[in-house]
C-alpha positions in Angstrom: 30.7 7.3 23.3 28.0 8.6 21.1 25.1 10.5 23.6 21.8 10.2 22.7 19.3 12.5 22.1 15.7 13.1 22.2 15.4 13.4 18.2 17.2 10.1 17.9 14.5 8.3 20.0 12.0 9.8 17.9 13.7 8.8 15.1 13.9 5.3 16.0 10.3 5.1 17.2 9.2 6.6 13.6 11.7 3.7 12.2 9.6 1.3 13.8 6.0 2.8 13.1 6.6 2.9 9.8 8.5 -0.8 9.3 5.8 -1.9 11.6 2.7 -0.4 9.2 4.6 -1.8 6.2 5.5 -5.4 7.6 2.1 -5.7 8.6 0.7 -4.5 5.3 3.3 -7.2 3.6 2.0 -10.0 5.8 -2.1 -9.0 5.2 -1.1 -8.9 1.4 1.5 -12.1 1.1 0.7 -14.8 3.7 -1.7 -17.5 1.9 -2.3 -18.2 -0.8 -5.8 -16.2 -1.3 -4.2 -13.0 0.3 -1.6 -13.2 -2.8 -4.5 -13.8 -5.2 -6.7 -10.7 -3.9 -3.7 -9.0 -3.8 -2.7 -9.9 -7.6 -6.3 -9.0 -8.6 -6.2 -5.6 -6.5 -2.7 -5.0 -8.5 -4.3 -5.9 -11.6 -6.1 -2.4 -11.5 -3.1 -0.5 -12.2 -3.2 -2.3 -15.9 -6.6 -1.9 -17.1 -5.4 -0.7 -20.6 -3.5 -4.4 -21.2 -6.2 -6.6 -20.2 -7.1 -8.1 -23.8 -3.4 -8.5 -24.0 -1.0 -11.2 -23.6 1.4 -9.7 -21.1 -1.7 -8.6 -18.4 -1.2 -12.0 -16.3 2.9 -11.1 -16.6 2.9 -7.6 -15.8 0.3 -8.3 -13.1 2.4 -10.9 -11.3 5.4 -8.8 -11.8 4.2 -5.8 -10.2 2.4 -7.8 -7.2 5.2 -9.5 -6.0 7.8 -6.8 -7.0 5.6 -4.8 -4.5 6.0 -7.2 -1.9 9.6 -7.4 -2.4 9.9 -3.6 -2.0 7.5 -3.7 1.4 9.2 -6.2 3.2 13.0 -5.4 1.9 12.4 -1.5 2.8 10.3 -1.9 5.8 13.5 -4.1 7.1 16.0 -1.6 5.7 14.3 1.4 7.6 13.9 -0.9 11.3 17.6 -2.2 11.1 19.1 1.1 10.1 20.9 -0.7 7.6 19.7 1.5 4.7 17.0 4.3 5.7 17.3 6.0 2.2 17.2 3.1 0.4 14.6 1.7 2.3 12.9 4.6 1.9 13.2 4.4 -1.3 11.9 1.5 -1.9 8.4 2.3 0.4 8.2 5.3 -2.1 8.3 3.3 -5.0 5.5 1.1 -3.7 3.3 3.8 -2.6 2.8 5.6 -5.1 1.5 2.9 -7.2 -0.8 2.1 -3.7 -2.3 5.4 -3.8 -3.2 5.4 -7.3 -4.6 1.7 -6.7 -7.0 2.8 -3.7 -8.1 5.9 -5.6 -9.3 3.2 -8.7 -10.8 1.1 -6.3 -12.7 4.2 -4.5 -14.2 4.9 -7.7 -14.7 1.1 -8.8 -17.1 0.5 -5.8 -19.7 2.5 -7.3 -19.3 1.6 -10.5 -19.8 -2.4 -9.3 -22.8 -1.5 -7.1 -24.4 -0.2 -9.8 -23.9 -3.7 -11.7 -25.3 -5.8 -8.9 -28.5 -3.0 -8.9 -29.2 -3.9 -11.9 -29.8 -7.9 -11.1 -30.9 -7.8 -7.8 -34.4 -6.9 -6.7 -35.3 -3.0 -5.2 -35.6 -4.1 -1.7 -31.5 -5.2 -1.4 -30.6 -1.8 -3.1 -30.3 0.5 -0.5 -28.2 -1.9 1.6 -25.7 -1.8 -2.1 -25.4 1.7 -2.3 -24.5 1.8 1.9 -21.8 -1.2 1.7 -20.6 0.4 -2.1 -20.4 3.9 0.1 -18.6 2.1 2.7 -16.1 0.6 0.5 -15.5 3.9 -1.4 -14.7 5.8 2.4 -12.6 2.7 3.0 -10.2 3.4 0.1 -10.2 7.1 0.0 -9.2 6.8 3.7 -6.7 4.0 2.8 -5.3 6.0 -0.3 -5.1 9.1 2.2 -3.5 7.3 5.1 -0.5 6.3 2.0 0.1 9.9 1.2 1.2 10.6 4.8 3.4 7.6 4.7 4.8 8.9 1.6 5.8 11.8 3.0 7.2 10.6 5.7 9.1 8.1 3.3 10.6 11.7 1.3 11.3 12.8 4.8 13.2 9.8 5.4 14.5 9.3 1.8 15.7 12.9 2.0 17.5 13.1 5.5 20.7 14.7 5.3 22.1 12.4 8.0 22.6 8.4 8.5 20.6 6.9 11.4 21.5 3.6 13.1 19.7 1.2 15.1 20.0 2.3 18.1 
C-alpha cells in the first residue's frame, strides 16, 4: 500500500480549490438562460474587430460555450484526478482569453460612464464616475485573481508526476 504524504493532501486540497473556483465560475456563467446571454455578450468583447461581420454572432457563440465546455470538463478532470494535465490544460486555455476579457471590460467601464455623462444631468455624475470606478477595480481584481489561477494551472499542467484522487 501506497503511504500518504503531506504534499499529496495539499495536492488534493489545491485539486479541489481550484475545481471548486472553476465549477462555481461555470455555474454563475451557464445556469439560466440570462447568465448564458451576459455571458455571450461579456465573450463578445474578445471580437470587437468582426462586429459588422457576419460571423460575430458564430464566433461569439462558439467561444462562449466552448469556454464553458473547457471550465466544467477541466475543473472535473483536475477534482477526479482523471486527467490533471489535461485538465489543466484546458483551465489554461480558458483563462487566458478571461484575463484579456476583464482587462477590456476594466477599461470599457470608463469609457460607458462617460456615455451615460453625457445624457444624464450634473447632479447623477459623481455617483457614474464612483460605480464606473467600482466596476473598473472589480475587473482588474477579477483579471488579477485569473493570472494566479493560471499559474497554478502551468504548475499543474507542468507537474512531472500523475496525481490520483485520493
Amino acid at each position: 500500500m501506497q503511504e500518504l504524504e503531506i504534499s499529496d493532501i495539499g495536492m488534493f486540497i489545491l485539486r479541489i480549490a481550484i475545481a471548486y473556483i472553476y465549477l462555481h465560475g461555470f455555474y454563475m456563467i451557464g445556469s439560466t438562460k440570462m447568465r448564458r446571454a451576459v455571458g455571450r455578450q461579456r465573450t463578445s468583447i474578445l471580437f470587437r474587430g468582426l462586429e459588422n461581420t457576419n460571423y460575430f454572432n458564430f464566433i461569439t457563440y462558439f467561444a462562449h460555450y466552448s469556454a464553458l465546455f473547457m471550465m466544467g470538463t477541466g475543473s472535473v478532470l483536475i477534482l477526479t484526478g482523471f486527467s490533471v494535465k489535461l485538465g489543466a490544460l484546458l483551465l489554461i486555455l480558458f483563462t487566458i482569453p478571461a484575463i484579456i476579457v476583464h482587462k477590456r471590460e476594466s477599461v470599457k467601464s470608463h469609457i460607458l460612464a462617460d456615455k451615460i455623462k453625457e445624457y444624464s444631468n450634473t447632479q447623477t455624475h459623481d455617483d457614474i464616475t464612483l460605480l464606473a470606478n467600482f466596476s473598473h477595480a472589480g475587473h482588474r481584481s477579477s483579471g488579477n485573481k485569473n493570472y494566479m489561477l493560471l499559474a497554478v494551472n502551468i504548475y499543474l499542467f507542468l507537474m512531472d508526476n500523475s496525481v490520483t484522487f485520493l
